[in-house]
N, CA and C atoms as an extended XYZ file, in Angstrom:
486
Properties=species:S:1:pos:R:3:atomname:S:1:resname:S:1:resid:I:1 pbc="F F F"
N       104.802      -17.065       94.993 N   UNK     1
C       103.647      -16.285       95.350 CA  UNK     1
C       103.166      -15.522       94.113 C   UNK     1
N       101.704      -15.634       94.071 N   UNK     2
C       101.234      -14.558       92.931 CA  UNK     2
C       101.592      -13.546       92.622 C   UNK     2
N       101.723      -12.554       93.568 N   UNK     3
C       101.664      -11.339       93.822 CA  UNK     3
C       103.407      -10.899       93.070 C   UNK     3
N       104.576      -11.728       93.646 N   UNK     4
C       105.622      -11.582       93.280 CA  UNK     4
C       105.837      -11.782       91.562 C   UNK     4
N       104.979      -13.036       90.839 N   UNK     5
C       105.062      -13.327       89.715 CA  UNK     5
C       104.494      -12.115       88.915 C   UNK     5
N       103.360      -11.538       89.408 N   UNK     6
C       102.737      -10.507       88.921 CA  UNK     6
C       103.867       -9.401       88.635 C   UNK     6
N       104.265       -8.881       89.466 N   UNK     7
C       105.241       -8.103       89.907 CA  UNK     7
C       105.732       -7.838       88.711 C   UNK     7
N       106.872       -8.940       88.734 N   UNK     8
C       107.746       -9.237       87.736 CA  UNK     8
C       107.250       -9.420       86.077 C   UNK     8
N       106.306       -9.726       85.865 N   UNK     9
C       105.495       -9.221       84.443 CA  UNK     9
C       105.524       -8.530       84.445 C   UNK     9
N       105.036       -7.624       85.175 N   UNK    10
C       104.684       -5.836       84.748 CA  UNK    10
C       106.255       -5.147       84.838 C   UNK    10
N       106.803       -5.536       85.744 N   UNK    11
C       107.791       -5.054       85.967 CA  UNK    11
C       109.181       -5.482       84.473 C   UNK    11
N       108.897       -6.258       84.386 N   UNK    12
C       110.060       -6.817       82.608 CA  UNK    12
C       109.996       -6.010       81.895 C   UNK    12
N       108.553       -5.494       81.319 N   UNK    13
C       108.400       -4.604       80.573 CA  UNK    13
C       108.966       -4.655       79.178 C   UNK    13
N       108.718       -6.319       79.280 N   UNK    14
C       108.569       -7.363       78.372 CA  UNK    14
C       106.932       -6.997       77.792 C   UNK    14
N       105.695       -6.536       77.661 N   UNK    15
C       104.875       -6.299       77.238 CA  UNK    15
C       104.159       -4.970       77.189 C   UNK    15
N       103.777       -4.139       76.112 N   UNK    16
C       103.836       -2.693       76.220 CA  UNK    16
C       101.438       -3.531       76.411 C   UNK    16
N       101.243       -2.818       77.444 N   UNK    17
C        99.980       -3.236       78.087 CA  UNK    17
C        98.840       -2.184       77.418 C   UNK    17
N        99.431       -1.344       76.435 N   UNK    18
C        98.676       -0.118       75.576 CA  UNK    18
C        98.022       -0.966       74.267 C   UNK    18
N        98.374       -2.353       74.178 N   UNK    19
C        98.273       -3.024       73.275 CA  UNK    19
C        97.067       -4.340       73.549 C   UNK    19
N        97.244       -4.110       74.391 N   UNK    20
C        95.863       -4.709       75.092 CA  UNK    20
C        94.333       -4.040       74.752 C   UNK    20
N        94.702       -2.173       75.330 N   UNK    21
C        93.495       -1.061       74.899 CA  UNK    21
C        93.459       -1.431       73.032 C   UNK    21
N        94.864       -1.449       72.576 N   UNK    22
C        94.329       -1.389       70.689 CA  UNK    22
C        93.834       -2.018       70.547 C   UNK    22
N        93.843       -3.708       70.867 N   UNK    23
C        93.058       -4.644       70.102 CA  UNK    23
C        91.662       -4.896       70.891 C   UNK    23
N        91.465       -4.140       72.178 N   UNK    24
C        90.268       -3.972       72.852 CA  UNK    24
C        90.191       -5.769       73.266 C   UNK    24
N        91.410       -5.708       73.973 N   UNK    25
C        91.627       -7.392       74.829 CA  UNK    25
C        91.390       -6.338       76.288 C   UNK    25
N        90.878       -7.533       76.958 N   UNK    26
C        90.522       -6.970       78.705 CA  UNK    26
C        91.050       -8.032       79.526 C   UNK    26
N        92.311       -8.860       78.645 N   UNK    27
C        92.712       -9.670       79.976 CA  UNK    27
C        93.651       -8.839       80.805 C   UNK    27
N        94.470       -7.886       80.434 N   UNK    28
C        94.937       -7.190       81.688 CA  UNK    28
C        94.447       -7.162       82.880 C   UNK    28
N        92.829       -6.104       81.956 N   UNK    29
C        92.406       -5.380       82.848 CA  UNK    29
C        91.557       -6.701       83.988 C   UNK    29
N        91.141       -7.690       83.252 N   UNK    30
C        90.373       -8.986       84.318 CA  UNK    30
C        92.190       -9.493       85.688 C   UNK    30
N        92.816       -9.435       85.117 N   UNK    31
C        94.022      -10.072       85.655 CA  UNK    31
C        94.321       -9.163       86.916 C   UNK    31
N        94.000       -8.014       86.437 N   UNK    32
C        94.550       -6.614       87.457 CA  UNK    32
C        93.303       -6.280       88.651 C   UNK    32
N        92.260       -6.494       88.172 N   UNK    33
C        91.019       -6.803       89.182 CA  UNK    33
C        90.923       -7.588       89.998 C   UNK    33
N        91.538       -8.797       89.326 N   UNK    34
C        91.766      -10.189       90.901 CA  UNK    34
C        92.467      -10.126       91.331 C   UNK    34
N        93.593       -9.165       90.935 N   UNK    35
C        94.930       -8.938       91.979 CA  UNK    35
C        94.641       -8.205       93.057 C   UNK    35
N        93.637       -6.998       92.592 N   UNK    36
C        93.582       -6.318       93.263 CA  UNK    36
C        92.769       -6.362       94.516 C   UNK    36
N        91.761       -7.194       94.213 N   UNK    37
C        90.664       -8.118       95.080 CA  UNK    37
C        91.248       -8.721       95.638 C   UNK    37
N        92.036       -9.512       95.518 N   UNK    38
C        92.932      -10.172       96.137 CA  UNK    38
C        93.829       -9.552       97.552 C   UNK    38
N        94.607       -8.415       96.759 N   UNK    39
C        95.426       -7.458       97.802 CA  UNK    39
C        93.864       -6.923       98.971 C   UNK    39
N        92.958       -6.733       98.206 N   UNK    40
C        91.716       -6.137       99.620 CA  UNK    40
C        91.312       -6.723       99.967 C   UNK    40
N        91.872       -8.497      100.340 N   UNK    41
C        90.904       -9.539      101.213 CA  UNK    41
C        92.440       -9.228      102.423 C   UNK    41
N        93.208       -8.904      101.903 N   UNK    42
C        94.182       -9.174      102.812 CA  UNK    42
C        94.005       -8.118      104.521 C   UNK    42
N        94.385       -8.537      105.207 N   UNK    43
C        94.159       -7.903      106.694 CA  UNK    43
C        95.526       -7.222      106.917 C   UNK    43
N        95.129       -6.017      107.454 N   UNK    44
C        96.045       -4.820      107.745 CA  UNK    44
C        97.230       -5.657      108.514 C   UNK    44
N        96.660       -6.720      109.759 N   UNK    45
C        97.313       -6.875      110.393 CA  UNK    45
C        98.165       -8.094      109.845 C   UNK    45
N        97.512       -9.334      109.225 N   UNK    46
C        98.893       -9.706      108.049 CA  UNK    46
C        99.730       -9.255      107.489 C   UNK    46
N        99.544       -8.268      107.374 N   UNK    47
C       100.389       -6.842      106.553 CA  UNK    47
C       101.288       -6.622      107.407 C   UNK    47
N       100.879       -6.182      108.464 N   UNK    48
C       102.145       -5.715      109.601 CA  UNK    48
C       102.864       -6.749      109.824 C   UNK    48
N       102.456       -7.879      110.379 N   UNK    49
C       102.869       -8.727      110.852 CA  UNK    49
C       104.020       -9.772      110.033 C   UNK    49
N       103.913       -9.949      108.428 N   UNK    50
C       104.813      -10.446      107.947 CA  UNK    50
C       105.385       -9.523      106.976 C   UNK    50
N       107.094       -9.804      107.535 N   UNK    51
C       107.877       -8.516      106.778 CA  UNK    51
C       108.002       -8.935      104.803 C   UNK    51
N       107.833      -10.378      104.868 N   UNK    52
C       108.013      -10.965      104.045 CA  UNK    52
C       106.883      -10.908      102.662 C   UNK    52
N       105.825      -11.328      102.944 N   UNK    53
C       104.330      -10.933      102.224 CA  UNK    53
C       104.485       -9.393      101.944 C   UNK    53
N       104.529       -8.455      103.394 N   UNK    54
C       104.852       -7.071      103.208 CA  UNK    54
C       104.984       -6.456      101.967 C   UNK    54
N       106.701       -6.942      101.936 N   UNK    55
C       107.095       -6.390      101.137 CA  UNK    55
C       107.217       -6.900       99.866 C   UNK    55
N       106.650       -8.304       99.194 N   UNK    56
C       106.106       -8.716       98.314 CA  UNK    56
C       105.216       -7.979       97.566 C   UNK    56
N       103.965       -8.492       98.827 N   UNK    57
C       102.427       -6.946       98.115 CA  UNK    57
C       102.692       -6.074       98.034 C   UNK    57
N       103.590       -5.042       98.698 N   UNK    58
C       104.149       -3.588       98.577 CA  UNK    58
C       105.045       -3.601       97.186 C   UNK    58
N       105.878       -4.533       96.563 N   UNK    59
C       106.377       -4.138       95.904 CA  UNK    59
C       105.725       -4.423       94.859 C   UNK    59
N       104.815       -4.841       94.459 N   UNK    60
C       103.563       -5.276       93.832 CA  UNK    60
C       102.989       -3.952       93.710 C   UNK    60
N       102.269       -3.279       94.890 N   UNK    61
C       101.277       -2.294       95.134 CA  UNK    61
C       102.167       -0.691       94.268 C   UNK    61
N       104.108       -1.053       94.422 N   UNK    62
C       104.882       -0.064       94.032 CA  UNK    62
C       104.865       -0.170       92.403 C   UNK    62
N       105.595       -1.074       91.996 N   UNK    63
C       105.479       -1.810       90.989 CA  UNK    63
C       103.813       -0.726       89.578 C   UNK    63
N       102.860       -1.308       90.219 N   UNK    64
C       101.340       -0.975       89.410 CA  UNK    64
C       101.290        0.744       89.775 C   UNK    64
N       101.812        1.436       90.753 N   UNK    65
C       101.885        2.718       90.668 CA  UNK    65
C       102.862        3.433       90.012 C   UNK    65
N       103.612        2.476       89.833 N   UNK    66
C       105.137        3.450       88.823 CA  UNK    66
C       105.259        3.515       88.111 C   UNK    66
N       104.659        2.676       87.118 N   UNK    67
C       104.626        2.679       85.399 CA  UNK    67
C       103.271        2.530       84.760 C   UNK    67
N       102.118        2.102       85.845 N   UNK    68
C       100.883        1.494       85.266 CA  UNK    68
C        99.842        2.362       85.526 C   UNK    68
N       100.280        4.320       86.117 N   UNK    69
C        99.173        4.826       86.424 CA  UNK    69
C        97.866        5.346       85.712 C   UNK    69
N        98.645        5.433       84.494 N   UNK    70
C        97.633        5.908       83.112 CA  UNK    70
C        96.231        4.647       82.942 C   UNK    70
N        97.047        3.371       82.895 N   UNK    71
C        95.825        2.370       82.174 CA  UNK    71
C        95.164        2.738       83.897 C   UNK    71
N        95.905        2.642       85.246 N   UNK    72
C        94.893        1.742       86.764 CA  UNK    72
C        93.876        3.342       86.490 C   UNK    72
N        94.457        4.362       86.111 N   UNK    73
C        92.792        5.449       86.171 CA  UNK    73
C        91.765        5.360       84.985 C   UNK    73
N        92.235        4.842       83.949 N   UNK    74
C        91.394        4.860       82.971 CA  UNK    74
C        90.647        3.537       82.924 C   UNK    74
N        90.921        2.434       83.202 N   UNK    75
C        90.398        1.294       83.271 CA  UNK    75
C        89.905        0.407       84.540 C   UNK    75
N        90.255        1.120       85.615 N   UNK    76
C        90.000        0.273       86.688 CA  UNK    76
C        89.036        1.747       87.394 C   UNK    76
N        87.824        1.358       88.327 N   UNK    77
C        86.935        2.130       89.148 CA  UNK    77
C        87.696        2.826       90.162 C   UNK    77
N        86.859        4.054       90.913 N   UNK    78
C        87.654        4.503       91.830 CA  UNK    78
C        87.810        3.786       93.070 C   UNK    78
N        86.757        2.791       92.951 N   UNK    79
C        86.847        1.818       94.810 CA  UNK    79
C        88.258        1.024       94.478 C   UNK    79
N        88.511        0.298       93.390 N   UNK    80
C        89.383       -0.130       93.224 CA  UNK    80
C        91.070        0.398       93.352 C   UNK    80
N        91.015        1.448       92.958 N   UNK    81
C        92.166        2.094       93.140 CA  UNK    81
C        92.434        2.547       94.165 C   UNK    81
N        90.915        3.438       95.066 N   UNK    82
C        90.951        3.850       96.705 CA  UNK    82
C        91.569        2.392       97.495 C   UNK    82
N        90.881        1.036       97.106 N   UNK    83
C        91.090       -0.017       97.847 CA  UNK    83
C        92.555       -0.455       97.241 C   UNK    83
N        93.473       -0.192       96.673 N   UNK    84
C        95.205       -0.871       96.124 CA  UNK    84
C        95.425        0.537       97.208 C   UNK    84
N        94.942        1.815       96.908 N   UNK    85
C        95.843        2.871       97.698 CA  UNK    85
C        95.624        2.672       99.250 C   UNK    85
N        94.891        2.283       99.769 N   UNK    86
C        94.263        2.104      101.065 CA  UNK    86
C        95.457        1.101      101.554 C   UNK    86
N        95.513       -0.449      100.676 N   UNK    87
C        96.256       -1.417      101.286 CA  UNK    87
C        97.755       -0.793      101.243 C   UNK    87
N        98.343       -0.524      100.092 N   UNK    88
C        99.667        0.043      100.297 CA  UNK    88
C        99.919        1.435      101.208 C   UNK    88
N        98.612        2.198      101.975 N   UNK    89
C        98.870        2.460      102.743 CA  UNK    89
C        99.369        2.374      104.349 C   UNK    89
N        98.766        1.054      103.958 N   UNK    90
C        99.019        0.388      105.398 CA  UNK    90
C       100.520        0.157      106.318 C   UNK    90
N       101.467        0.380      105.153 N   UNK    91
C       102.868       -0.026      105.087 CA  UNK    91
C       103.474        1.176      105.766 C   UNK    91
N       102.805        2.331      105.404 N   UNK    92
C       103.336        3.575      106.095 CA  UNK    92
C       103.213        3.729      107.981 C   UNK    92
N       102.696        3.050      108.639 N   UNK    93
C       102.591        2.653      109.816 CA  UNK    93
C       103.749        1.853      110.556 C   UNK    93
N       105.018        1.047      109.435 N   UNK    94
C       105.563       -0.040      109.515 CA  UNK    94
C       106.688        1.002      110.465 C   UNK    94
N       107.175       -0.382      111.187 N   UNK    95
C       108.763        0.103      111.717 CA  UNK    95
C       109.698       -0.488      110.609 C   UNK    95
N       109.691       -0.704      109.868 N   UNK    96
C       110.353       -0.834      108.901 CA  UNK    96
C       110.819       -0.221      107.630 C   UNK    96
N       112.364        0.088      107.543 N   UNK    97
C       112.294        1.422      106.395 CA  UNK    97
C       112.208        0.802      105.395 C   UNK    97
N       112.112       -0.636      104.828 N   UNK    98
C       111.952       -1.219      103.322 CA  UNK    98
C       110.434       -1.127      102.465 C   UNK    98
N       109.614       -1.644      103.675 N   UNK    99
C       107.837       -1.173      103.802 CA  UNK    99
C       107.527        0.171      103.634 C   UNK    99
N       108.184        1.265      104.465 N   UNK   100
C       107.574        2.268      104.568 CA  UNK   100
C       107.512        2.749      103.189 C   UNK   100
N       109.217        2.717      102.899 N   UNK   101
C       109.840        2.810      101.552 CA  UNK   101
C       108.648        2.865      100.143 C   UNK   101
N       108.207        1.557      100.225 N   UNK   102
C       107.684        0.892       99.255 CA  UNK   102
C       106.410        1.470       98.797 C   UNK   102
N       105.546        1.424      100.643 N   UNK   103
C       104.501        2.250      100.653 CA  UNK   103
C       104.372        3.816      100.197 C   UNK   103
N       105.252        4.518      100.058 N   UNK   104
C       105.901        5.838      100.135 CA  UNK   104
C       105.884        6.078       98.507 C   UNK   104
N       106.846        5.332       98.254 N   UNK   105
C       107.421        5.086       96.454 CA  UNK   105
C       105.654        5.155       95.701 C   UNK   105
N       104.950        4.119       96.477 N   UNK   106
C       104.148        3.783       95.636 CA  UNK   106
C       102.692        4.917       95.297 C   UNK   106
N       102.413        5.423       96.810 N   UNK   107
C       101.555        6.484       96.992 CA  UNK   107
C       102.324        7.956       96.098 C   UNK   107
N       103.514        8.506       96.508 N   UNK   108
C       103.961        9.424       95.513 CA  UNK   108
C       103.862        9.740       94.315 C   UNK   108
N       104.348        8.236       93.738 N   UNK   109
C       104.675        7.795       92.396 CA  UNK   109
C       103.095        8.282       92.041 C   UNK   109
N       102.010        7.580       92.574 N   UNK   110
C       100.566        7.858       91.566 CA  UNK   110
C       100.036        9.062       91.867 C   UNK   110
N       100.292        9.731       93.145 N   UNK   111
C        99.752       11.046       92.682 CA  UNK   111
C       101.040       12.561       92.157 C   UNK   111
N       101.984       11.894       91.987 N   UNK   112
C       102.966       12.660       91.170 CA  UNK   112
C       102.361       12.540       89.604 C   UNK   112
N       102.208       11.096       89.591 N   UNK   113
C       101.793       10.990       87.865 CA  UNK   113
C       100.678       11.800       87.224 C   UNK   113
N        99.761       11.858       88.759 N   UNK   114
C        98.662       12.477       88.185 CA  UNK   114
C        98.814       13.781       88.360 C   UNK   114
N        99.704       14.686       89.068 N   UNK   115
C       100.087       15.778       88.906 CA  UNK   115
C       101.022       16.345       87.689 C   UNK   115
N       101.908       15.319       86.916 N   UNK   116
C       102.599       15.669       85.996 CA  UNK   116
C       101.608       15.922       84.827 C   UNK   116
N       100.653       14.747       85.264 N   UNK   117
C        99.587       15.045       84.115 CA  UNK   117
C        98.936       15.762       83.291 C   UNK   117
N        98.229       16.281       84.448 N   UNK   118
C        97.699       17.901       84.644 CA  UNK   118
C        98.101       19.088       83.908 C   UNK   118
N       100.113       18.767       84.818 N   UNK   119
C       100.400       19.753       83.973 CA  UNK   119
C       100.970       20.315       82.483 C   UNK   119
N       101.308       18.432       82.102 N   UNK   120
C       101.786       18.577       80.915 CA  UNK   120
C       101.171       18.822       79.732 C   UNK   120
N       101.107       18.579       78.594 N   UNK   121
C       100.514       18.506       77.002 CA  UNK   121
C        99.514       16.969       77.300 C   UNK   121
N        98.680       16.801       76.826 N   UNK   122
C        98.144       15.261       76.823 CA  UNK   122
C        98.952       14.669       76.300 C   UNK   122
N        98.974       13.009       77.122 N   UNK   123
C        99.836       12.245       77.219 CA  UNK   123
C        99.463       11.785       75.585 C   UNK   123
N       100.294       11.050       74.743 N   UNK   124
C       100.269       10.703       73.130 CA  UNK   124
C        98.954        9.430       73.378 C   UNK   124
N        99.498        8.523       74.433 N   UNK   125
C        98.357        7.202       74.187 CA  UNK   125
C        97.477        7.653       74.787 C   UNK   125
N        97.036        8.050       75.592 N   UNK   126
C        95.959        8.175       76.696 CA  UNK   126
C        94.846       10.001       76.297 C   UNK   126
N        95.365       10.355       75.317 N   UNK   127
C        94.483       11.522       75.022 CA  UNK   127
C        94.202       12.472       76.305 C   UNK   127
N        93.285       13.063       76.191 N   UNK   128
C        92.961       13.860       76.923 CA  UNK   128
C        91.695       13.381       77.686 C   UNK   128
N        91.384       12.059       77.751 N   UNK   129
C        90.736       11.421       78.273 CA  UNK   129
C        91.360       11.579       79.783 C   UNK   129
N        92.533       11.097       79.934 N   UNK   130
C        93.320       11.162       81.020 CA  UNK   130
C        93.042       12.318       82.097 C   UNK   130
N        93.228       13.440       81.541 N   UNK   131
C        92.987       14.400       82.055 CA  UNK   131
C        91.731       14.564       82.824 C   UNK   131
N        91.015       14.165       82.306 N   UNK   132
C        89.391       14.391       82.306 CA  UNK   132
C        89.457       13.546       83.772 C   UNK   132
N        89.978       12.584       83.357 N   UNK   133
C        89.450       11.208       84.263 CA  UNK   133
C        90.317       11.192       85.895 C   UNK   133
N        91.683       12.173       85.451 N   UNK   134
C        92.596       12.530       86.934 CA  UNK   134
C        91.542       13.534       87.830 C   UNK   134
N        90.831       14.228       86.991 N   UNK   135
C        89.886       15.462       87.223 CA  UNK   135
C        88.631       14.815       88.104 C   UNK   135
N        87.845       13.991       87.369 N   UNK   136
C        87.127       13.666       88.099 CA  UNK   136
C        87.116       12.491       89.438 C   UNK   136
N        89.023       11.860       89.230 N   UNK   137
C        88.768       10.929       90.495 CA  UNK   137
C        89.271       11.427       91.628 C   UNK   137
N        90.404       13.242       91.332 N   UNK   138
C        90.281       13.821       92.181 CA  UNK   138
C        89.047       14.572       93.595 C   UNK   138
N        88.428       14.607       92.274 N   UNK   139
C        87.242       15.811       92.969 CA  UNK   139
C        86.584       14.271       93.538 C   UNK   139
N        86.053       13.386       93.300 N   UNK   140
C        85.403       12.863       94.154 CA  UNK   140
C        85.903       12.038       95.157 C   UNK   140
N        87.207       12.027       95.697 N   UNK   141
C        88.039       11.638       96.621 CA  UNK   141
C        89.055       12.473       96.909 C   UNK   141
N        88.556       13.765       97.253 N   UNK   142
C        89.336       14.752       97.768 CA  UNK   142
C        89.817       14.591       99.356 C   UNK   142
N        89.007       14.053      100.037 N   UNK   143
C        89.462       14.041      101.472 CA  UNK   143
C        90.828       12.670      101.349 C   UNK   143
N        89.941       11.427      100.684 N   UNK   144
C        90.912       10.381      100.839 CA  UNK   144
C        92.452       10.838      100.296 C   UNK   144
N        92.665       11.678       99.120 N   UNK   145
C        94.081       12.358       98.869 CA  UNK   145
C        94.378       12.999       99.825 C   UNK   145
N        93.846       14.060      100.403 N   UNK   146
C        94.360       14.765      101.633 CA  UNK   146
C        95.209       14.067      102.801 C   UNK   146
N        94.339       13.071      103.324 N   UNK   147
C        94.409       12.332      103.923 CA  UNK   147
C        95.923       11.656      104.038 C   UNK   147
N        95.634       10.930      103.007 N   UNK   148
C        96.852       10.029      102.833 CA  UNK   148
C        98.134       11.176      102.221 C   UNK   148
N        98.362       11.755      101.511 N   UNK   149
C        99.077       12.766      101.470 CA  UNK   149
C        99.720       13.503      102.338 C   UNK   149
N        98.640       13.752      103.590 N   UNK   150
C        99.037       14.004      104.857 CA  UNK   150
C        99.607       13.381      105.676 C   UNK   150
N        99.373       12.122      105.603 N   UNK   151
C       100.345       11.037      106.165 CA  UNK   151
C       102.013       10.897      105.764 C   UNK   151
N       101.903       10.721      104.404 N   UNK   152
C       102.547       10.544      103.554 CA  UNK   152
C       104.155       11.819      104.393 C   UNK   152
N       103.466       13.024      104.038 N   UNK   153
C       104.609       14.175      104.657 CA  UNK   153
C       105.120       13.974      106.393 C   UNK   153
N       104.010       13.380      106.679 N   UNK   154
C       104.710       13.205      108.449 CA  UNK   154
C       105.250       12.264      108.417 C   UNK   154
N       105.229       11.481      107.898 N   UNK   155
C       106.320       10.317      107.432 CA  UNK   155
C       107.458       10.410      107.003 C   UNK   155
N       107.760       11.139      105.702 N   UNK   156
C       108.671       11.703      105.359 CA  UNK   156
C       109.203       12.955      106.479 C   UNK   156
N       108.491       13.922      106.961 N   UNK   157
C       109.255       14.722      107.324 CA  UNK   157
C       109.459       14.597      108.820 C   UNK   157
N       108.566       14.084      109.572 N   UNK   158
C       108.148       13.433      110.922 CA  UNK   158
C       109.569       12.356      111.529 C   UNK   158
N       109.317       11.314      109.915 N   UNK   159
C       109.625        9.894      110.409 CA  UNK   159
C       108.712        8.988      111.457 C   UNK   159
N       107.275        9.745      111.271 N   UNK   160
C       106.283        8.979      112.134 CA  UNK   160
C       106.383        7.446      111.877 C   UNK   160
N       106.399        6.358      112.569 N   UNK   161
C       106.192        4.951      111.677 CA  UNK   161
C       107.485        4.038      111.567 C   UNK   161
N       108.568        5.319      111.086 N   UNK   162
C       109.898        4.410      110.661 CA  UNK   162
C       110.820        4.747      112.266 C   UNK   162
């Protein structure tokens, strides 16, 4: 499956992807767009329904939030990122603790990053561009963070789902 091969590229970490921005190559960023198009043709209810795909795309959807949050805000739009956070939200609904897991890991992971962000020194590769750019995809998707954030804690603290 794509999604798994993908995975596992990003995940080797066999290629530092900052090297892509130096030489001003955009196959990442074309590669990471059809994935992601890809993950938003998919139906919520395929999602539920196979534990297997699930947790493939989820670990996919975990995967691009855990190490890849710097380039997915600076290079990819906000529909795009609302639409990867939207689908790996879907997982948080699951009776399953490997899904929920995944879904959980993955939503945290990117808005932790963008909270460490904030508060740290600017990041060395990403300048203070970063900053700028956590700033403005906050403010214009303030409800959708709430939102899912809010989920996110009744889940965790609830166990709504699992």
């Amino acid at each position: 499956m794509i999604f798994d091969v993908f995975r596992l590229f990003i995940k080797g970490g066999y290629i530092n992807f900052g090297v892509f921005v130096l030489y001003n190559d955009n196959s990442f960023q074309q590669i990471l767009h059809y994935i992601i198009n890809t993950i938003a043709n998919i139906n919520a209810n395929e999602l539920s329904a196979y534990k297997k795909f699930a947790l493939v795309t989820l670990g996919l959807t975990e995967e691009l939030c855990s190490n890849n949050c710097g380039f997915l805000l600076l290079y990819l739009q906000d529909e795009m990122i609302n639409t990867l956070l939207s689908v790996t939200s879907v997982g948080l609904d699951s009776t399953d603790n490997d899904i929920v897991s995944l879904s959980t890991n993955a939503i945290s992971n990117f808005y932790g990053f963008m909270f460490n962000s904030m508060k740290n020194p600017p990041n060395p590769i990403y300048g203070n561009a970063l900053k700028s750019r956590i700033t403005e995809f906050i403010n214009k998707g303030k409800e959708n963070s709430q939102t899912l954030l809010r989920r996110i804690l009744r889940v965790i603290c609830f166990e709504e789902g699992v």
